[in-house]
FILUMLO-904095 format. One line per field, with one value per residue (C-alpha): residue number from 0; residue in one letter; x, y, z. Coordinates in Angstrom, 1 decimal, always signed. Example, Ala and Ser with C-alpha at 12.3 -4.5 7.8 and 13.67 -1.06 7.14 Angstrom:
n: [0/1];
res: [A/S];
c1: [+12.3/+13.7];
c2: [-4.5/-1.1];
c3: [+7.8/+7.1];
This chain:
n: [0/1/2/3/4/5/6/7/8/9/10/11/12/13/14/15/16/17/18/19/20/21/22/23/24/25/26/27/28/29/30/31/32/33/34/35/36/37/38/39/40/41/42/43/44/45/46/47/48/49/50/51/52/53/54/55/56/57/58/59/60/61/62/63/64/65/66/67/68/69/70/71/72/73/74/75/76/77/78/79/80/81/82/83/84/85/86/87/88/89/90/91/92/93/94/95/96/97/98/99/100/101/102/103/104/105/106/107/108/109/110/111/112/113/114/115/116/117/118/119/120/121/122/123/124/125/126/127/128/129/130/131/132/133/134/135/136/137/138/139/140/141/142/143/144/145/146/147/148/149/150/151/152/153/154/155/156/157/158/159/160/161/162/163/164/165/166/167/168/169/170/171/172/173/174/175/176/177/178/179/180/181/182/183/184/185/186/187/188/189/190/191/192/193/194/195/196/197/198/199/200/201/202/203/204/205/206/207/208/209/210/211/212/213/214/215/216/217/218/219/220/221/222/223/224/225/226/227/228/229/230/231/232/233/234/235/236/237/238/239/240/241/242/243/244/245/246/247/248/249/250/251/252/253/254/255/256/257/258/259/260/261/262/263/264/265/266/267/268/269/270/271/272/273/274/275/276/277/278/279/280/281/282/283/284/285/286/287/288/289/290/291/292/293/294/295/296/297/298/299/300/301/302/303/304/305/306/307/308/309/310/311/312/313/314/315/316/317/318/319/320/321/322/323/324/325/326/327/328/329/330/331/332/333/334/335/336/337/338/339/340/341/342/343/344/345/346/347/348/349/350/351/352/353/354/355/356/357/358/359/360/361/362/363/364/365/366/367/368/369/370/371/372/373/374/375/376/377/378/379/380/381/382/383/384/385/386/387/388/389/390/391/392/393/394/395/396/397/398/399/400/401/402/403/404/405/406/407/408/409/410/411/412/413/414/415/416/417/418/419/420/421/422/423/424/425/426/427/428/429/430/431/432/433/434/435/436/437/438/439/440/441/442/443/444/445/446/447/448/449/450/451/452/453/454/455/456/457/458/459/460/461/462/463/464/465/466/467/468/469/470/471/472/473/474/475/476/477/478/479/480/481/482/483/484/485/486/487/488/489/490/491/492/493/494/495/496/497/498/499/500/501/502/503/504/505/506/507/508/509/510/511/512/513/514/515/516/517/518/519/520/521/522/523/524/525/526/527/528/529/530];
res: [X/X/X/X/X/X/X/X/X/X/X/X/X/X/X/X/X/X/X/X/X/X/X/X/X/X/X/X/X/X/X/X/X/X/X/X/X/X/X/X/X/X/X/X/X/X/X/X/X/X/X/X/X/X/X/X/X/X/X/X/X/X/X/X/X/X/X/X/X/X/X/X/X/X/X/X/X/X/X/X/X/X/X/X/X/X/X/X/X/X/X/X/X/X/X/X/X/X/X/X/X/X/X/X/X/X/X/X/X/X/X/X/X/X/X/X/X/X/X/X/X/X/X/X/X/X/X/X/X/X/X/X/X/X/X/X/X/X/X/X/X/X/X/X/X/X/X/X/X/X/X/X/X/X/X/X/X/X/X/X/X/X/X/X/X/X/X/X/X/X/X/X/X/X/X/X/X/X/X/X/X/X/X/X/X/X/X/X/X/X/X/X/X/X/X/X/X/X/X/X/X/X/X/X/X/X/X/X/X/X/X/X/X/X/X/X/X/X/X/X/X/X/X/X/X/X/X/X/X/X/X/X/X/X/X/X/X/X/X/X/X/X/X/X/X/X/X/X/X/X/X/X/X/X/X/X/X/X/X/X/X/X/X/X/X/X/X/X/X/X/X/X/X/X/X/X/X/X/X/X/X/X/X/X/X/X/X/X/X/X/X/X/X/X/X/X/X/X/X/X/X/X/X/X/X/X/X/X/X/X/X/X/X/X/X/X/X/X/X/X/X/X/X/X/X/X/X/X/X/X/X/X/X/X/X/X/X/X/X/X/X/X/X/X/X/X/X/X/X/X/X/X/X/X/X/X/X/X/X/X/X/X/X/X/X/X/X/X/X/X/X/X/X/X/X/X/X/X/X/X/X/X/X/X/X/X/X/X/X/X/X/X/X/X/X/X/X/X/X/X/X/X/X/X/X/X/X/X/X/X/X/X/X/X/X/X/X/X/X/X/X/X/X/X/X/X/X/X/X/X/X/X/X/X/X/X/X/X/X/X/X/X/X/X/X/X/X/X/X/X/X/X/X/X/X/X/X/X/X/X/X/X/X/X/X/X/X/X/X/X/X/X/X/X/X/X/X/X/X/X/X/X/X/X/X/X/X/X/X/X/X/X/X/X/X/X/X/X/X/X/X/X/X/X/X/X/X/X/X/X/X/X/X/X/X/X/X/X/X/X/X/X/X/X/X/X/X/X/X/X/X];
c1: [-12.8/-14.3/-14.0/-10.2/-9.7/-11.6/-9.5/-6.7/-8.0/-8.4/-4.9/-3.3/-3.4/-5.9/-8.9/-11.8/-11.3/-13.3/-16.1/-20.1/-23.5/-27.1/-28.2/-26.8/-25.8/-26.3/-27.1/-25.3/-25.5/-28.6/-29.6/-31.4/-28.8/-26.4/-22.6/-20.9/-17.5/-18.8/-20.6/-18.2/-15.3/-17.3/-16.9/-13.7/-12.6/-14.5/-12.7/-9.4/-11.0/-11.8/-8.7/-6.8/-8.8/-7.9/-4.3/-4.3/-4.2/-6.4/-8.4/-6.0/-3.0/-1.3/-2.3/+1.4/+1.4/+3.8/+1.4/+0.6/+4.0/+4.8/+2.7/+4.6/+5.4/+2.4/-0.9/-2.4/+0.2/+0.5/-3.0/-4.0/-0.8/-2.2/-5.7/-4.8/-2.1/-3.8/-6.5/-4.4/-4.5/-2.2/-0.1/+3.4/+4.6/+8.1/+7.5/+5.7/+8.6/+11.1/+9.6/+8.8/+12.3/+13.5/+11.2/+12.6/+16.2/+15.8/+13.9/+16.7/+19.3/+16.8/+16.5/+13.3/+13.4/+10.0/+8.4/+7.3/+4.7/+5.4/+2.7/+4.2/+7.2/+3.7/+1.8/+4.9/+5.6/+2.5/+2.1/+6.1/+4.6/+1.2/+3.3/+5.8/+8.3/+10.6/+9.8/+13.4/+15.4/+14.5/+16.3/+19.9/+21.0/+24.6/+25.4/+23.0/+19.5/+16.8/+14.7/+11.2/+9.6/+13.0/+12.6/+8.9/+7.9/+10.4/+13.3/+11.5/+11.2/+7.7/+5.8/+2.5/+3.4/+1.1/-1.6/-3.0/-2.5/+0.7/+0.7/-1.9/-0.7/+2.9/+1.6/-0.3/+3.1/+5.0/+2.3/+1.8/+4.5/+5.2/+8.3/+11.0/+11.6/+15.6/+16.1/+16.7/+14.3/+12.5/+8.9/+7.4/+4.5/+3.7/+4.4/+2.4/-0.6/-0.2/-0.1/-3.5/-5.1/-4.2/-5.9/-9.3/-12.6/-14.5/-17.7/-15.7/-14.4/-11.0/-10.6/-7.4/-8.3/-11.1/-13.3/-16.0/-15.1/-14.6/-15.6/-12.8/-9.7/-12.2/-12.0/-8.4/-8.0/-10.0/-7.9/-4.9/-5.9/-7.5/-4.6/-4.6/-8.5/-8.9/-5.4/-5.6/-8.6/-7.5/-7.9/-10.5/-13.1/-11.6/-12.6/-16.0/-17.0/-15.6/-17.7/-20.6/-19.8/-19.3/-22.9/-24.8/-22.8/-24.1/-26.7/-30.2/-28.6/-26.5/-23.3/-21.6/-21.1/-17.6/-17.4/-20.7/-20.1/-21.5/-19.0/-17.8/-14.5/-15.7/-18.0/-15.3/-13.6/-16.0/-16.5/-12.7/-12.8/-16.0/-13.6/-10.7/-12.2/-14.4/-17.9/-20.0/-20.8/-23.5/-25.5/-24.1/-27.8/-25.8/-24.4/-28.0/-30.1/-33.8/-32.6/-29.1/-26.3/-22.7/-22.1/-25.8/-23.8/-20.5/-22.5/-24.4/-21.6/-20.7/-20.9/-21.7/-18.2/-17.1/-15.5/-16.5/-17.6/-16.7/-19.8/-23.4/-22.8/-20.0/-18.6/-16.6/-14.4/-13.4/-11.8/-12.1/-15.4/-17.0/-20.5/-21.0/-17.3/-15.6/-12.7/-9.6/-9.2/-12.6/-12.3/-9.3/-10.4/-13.5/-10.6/-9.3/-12.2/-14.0/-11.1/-10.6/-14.6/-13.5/-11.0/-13.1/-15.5/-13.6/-11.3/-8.0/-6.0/-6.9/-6.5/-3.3/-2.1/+0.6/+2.4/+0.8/+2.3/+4.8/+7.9/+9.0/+12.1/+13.6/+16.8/+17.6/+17.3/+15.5/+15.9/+13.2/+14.4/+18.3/+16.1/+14.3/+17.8/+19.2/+16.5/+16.2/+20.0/+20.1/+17.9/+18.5/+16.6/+15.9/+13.2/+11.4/+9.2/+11.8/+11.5/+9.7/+11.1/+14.7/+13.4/+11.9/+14.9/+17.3/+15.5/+15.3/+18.6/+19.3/+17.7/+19.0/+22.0/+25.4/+25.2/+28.2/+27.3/+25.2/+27.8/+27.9/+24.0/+23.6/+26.3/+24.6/+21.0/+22.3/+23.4/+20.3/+18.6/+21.4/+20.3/+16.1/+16.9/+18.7/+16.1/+13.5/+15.4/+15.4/+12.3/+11.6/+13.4/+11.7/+8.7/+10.2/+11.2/+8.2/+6.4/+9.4/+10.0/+7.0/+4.2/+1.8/+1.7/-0.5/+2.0/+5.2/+6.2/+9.4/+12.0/+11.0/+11.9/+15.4/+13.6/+11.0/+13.5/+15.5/+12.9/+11.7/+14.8/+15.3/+11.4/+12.1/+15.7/+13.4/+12.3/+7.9/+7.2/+9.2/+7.3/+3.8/+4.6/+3.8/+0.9/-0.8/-2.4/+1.1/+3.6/+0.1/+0.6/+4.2/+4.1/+1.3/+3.4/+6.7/+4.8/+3.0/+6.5/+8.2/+5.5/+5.9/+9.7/+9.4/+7.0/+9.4/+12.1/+10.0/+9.4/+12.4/+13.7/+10.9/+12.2/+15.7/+15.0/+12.5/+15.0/+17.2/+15.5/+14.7/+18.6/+19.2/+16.5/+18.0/+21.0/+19.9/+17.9/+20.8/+23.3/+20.6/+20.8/+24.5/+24.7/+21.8/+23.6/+27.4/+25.3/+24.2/+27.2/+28.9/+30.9/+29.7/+31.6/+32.0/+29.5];
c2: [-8.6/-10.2/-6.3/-6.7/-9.8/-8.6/-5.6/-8.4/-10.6/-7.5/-6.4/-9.9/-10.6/-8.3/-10.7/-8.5/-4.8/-2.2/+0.1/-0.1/+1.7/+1.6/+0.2/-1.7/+1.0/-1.6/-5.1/-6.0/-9.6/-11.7/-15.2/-15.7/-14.0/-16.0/-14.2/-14.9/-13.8/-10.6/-9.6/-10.5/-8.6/-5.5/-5.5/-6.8/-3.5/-1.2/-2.0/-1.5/+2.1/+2.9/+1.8/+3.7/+6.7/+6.0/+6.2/+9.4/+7.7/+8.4/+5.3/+4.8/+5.2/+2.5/+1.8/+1.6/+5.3/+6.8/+7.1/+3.1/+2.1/+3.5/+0.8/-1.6/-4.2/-3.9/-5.6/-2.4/-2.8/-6.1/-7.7/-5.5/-6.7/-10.1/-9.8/-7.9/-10.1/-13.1/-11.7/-11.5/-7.5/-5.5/-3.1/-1.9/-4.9/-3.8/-0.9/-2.6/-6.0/-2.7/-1.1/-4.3/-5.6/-2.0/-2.3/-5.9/-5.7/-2.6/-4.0/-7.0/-4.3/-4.4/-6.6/-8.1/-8.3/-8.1/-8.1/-10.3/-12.3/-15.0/-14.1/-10.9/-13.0/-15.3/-12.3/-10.9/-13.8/-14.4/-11.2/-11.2/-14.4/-13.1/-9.8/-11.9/-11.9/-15.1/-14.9/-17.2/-14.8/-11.2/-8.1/-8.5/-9.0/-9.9/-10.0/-12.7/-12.5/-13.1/-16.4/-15.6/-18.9/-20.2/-17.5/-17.4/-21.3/-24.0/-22.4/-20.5/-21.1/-20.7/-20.9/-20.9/-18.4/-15.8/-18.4/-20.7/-18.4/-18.7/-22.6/-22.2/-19.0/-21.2/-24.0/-22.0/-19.9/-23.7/-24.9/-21.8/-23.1/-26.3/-25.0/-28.3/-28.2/-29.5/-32.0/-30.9/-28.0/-27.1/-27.2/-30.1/-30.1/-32.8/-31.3/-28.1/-30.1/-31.9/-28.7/-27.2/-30.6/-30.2/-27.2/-27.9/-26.8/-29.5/-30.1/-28.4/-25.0/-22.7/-19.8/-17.5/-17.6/-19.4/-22.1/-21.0/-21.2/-18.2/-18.0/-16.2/-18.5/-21.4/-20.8/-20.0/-23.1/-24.8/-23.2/-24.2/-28.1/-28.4/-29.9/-32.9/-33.4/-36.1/-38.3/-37.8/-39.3/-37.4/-33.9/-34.9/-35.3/-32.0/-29.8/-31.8/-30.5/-27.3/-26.9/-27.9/-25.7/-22.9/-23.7/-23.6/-19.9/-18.5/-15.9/-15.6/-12.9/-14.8/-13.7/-13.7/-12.6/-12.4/-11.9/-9.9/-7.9/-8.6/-7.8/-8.8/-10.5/-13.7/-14.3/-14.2/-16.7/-19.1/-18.7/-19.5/-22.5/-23.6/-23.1/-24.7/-28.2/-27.9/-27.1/-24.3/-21.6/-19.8/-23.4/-25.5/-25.5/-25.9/-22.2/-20.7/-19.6/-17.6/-17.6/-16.3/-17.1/-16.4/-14.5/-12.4/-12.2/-10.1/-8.0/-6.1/-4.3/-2.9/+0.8/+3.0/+4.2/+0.7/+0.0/-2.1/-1.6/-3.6/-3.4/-1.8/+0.6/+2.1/+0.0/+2.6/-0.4/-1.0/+2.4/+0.5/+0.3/+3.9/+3.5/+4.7/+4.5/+2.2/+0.8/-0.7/-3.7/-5.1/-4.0/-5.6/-9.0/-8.8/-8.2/-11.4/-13.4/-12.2/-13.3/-16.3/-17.1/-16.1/-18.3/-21.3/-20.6/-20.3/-23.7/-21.9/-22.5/-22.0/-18.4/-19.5/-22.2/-19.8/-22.7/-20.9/-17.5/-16.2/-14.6/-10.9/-11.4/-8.7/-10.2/-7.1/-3.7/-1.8/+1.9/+3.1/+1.8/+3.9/+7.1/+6.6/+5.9/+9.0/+11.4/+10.8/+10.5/+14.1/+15.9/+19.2/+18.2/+15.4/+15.0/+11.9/+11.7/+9.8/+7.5/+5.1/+5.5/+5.0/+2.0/+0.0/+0.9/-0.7/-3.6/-4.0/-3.0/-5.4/-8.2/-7.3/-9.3/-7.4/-4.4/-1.7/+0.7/-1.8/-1.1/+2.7/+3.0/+1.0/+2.9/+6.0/+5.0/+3.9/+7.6/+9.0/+6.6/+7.3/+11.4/+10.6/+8.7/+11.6/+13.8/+11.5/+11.1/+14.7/+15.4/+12.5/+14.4/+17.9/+16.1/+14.8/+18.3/+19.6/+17.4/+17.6/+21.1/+23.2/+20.8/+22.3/+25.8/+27.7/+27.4/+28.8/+32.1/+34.1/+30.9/+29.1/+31.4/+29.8/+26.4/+27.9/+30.1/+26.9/+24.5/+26.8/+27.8/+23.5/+23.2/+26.1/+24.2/+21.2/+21.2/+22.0/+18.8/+17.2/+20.1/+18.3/+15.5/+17.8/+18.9/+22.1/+22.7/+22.4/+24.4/+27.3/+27.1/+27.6/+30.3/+32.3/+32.0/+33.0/+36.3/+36.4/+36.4/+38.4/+41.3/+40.8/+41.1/+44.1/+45.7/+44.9/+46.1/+49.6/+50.0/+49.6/+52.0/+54.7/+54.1/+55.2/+57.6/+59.1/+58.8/+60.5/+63.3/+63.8/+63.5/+66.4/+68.8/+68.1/+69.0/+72.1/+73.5/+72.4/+74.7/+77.3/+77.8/+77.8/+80.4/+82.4/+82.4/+83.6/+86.6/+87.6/+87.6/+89.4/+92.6/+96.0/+97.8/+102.0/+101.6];
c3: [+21.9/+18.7/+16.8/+17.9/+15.9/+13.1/+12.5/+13.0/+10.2/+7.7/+8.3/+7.8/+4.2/+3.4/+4.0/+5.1/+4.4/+4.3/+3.5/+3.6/+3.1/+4.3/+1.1/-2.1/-4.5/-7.0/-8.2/-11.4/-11.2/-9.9/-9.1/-13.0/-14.5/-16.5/-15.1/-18.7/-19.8/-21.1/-17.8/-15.4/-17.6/-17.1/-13.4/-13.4/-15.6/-13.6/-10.9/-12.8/-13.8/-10.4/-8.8/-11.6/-10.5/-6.9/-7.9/-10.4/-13.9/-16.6/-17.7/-21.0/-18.9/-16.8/-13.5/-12.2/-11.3/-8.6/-6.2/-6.7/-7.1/-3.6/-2.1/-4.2/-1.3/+0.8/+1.0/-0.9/-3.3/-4.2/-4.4/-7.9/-9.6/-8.7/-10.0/-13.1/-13.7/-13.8/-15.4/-18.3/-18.3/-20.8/-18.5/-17.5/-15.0/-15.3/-13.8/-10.2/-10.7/-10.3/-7.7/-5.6/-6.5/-4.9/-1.8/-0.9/-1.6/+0.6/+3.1/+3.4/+4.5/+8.3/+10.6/+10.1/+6.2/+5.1/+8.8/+11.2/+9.4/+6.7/+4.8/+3.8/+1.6/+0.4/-0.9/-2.3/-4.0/-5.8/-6.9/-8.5/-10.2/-11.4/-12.9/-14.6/-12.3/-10.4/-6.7/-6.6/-7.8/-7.1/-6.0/-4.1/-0.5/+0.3/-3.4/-3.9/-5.6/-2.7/-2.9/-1.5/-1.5/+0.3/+3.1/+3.3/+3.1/+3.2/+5.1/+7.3/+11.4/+12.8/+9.6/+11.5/+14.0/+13.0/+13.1/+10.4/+7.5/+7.8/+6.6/+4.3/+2.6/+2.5/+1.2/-1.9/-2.6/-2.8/-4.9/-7.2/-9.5/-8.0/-6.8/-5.2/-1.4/-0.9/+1.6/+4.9/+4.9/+8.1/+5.9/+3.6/+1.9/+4.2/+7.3/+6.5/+5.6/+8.3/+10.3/+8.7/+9.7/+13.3/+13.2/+12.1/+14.1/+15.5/+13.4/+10.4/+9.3/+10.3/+11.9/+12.8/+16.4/+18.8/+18.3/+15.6/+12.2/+10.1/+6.4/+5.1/+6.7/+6.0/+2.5/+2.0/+3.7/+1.1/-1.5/+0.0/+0.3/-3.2/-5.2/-2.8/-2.5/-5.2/-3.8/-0.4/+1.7/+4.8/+3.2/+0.7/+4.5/+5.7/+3.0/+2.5/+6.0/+5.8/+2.3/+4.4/+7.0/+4.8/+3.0/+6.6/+7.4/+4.0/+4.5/+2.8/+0.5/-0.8/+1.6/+4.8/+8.5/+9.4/+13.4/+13.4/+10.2/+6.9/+4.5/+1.0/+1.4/+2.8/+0.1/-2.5/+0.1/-0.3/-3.9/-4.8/-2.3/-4.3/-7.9/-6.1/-6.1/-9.4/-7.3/-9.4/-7.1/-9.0/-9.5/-7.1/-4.9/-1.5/-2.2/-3.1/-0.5/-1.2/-4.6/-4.4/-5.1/-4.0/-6.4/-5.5/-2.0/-3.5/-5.9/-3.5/-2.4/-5.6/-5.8/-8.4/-8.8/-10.0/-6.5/-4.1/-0.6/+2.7/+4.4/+4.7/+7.5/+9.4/+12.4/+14.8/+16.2/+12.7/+10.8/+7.1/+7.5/+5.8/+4.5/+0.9/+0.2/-1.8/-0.5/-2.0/-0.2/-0.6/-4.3/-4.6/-3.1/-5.8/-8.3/-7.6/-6.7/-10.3/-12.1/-10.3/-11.6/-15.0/-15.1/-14.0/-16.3/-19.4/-18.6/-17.0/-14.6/-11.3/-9.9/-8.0/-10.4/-11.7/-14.0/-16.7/-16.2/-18.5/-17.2/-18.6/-20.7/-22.2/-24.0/-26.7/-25.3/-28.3/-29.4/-27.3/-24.4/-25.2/-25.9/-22.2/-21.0/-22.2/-21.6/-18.1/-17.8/-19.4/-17.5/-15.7/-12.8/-11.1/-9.0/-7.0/-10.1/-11.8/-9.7/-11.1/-15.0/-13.1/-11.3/-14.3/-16.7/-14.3/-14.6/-17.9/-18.7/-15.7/-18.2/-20.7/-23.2/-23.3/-25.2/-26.1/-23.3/-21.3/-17.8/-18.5/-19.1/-15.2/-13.7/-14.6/-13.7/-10.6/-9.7/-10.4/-8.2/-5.8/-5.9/-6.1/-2.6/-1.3/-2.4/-0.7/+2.7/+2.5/+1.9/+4.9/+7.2/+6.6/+7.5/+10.6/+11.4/+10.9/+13.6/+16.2/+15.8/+14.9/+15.8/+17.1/+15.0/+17.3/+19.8/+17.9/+19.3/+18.7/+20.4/+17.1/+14.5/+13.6/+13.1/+11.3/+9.2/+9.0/+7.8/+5.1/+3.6/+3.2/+1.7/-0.7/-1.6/-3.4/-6.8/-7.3/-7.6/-4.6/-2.9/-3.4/-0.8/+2.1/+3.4/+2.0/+5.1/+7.1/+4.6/+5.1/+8.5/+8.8/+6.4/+8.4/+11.5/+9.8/+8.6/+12.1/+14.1/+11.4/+11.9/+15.6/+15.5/+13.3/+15.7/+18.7/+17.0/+16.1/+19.8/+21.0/+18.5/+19.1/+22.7/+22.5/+20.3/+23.4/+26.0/+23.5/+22.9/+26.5/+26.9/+24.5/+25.9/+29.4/+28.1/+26.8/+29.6/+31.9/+29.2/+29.4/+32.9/+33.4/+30.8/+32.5/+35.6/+34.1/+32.4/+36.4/+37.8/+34.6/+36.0/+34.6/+31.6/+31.3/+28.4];
């Protein structure tokens, strides 16, 4: 039961994710090393190269690729735009605050918005912030922008439903930007503290579920409290024994077991609930043990790809867990925890003190923004590769002052992204098709031919690139058994043609013997002439 609710924690807000290996791939950081600026920007940029890698770009290019930008709106999307974000990184926000913007205002149009959990609208939120972006105001539903800090936090019923992550997670979204609850609202800052309280393990320490404390909620939980550990006694006990708590969990190597699996996210837990109330985790002698640090305990999962892993060795209960593999989650948690360090160290804001972030503005659209506008408004063919240029030009133009043209350049933007979605509920569909209709292909025979006929004619219909969405292996397959059925229908169609021509043949020469004896017999029975 405890691997179930491990997978749980991983999938809900990304907290322990995974990969691992028999042995540290390497050790970049150590317990008498000093991490400075210039260290601890190295691995936060390798992680940025290897994650750019992970999602096709080239290391100068941005790392808001298609292929990223499809995740826009889930935990695998979100949590980079964060860390990057807040790490001060030069990149292409527009382009993820477009497709983000997209995936909520289409996510609206359903019945369960964004999902089931709170934390969804929370992670959202912060990561609009950290990309400069207004959580309060983004994308449309009913004609109105959507406020996500209304939805998620102070408006919404059930905050803590999905457990305690829900009010902690609420209460860093309200606090990010110290955003104003309005009276009447079924959440306060008071109640939801009041609510985390509640909730704490005897003898110290949170956990999503049971009765002994887990590093990873512990230290959000830390996170969350910190702006009211110096002015309110109450919460300023609380975190002091979940601190000590979290010291007495930490491992010799500097890290932590999370429900029976070392792993690297809970370290980076306890090292931002260490920042969050001004403790020093890489000298701060509670959080070294033999000589290590907290800091010791997250390095050793860095791989030599730049990633990081989850764990040292696979777990078959838990699929994220892949030794030697880096994985995205765990690199991604790193992300933020390393720049959440950086910060600290270099007199910053806290990692989810967002007051400092600046907002994208984009008052005057400039000539190269007209030229984008018109080359992708003038091309022959549009594919779901424009995607992504449509996407982030609506949003700028959507920024933008008045202009002459301003109405006419959106209304024409708006068409294209009009066709890419038919193109990609097209392409959806296929797909669909594919598995309803031909799945599996060693079991097609000559019944399937139309569908197969049918399905191909509709792949072949989409541009090369829309092509590349489906699986080589499965567009092989089909192909093989449309030449397999074709030769067999061909081959059918040659017997039964070499048949009738048989039986007509034999027809003929019956005919002709029968002829031959009738005229046989008349010559017989001829009367004799004088000659």
């Amino acid at each position: 039961m405890k691997k179930i609710y491990i997978f749980i924690l991983i999938l809900i807000m990304a907290c322990t994710a995974g990969a691992g290996f028999s042995a540290p791939a390497r050790t970049a950081l150590s317990a008498n090393y000093t991490a400075d600026s210039e260290s601890l920007q190295e691995v936060i940029k390798g992680i940025i190269e290897w994650k750019k890698n992970d999602v096709g770009a080239m290391p100068a290019q941005s790392i808001f690729t298609p292929k990223f930008l499809g995740l826009a709106g889930s935990a695998s999307g979100d949590w980079y735009p964060l860390g990057i974000g807040r790490y001060g990184y030069k990149d292409n926000y527009a382009a993820y605050l477009a497709a983000v913007t997209d995936y909520v205002s289409r996510e609206y149009q359903t019945a369960s918005k964004l999902g089931a959990n709170a934390t969804e609208w929370h992670r959202i939120a912060l990561a609009v912030s950290a990309a400069g972006g207004d959580p309060t105001e983004i994308g449309d539903f009913n004609n109105s922008p959507i406020n996500l800090i209304a939805d998620g936090v102070y408006n919404r019923n059930n905050l803590g439903g999905q457990g305690i992550n829900g009010w902690a997670w609420g209460l860093i979204v309200l606090d990010s930007k110290q955003y104003e609850i309005p009276d009447g609202a079924a959440n306060t800052r008071e109640s939801i503290i009041t609510a985390i309280l509640a909730r704490e393990i005897k003898g110290g320490g949170f956990a999503l579920t049971g009765t002994n404390p887990d590093p990873s909620i512990t230290g959000m939980v830390v996170q969350a409290l910190s702006p009211y550990y110096e002015n309110r006694q109450d919460v300023r006990l609380t975190v002091d024994r979940a601190i000590t708590w979290l010291s007495s969990a930490q491992e010799s190597d500097g890290g932590y077991v999370s429900w029976g699996t070392r792993e690297a996210g809970s370290g980076v837990w306890a090292m931002l609930a260490c920042i969050s109330i001004g403790i020093d985790p890489l000298t701060d002698s509670r959080f070294i043990k033999n000589g290590n640090s907290l800091l010791d305990g997250i390095m050793r999962y860095r791989n030599t790809d730049g990633g990081f892993l989850h764990s040292y060795s696979n777990d078959p209960e838990n699929p994220l867990a892949v030794a030697g593999k880096s994985n995205s989650m765990a690199s991604e948690q790193v992300l933020y925890g390393l720049v959440g360090l950086y910060r600290f160290q270099n007199g910053m804001n806290n990692l989810f003190d967002m007051s400092d972030q600046s907002v994208i503005g984009h008052n005057v659209i400039t000539a190269e923004d007209i030229s984008r506008a018109d080359t992708v408004i003038n091309k022959t063919l549009i594919t779901t590769e424009d995607r992504t240029e449509i996407d982030e030009l609506l949003y700028i133009f959507s920024l933008s002052g008045d202009f002459e043209g301003k109405a006419e350049y959106i209304a024409a933007l708006e068409t294209l992204k009009t066709r890419v979605t038919e193109i990609q509920v097209e392409v959806d569909s296929i797909m669909a098709d594919i598995i309803e209709n031909l799945y599996p292909f060693d079991k097609l025979g000559l019944k399937d031919k139309k569908n197969i006929n049918a399905i191909l004619a509709r792949y072949e219909a989409l541009s090369e690139y829309d092509r590349t969405q489906f699986k080589t292996a499965d567009i092989e397959a089909i192909y093989k058994s449309k030449a397999q059925l074709d030769n067999l229908t061909l081959a059918l169609w040659l017997g039964v043609s070499g048949g009738v021509i048989a039986v007509t043949g034999a027809g003929f020469v019956a005919i002709n013997i029968i002829r031959r004896k009738k005229k046989k017999a008349a010559l017989k029975y001829m009367p004799e002439t004088d000659e």
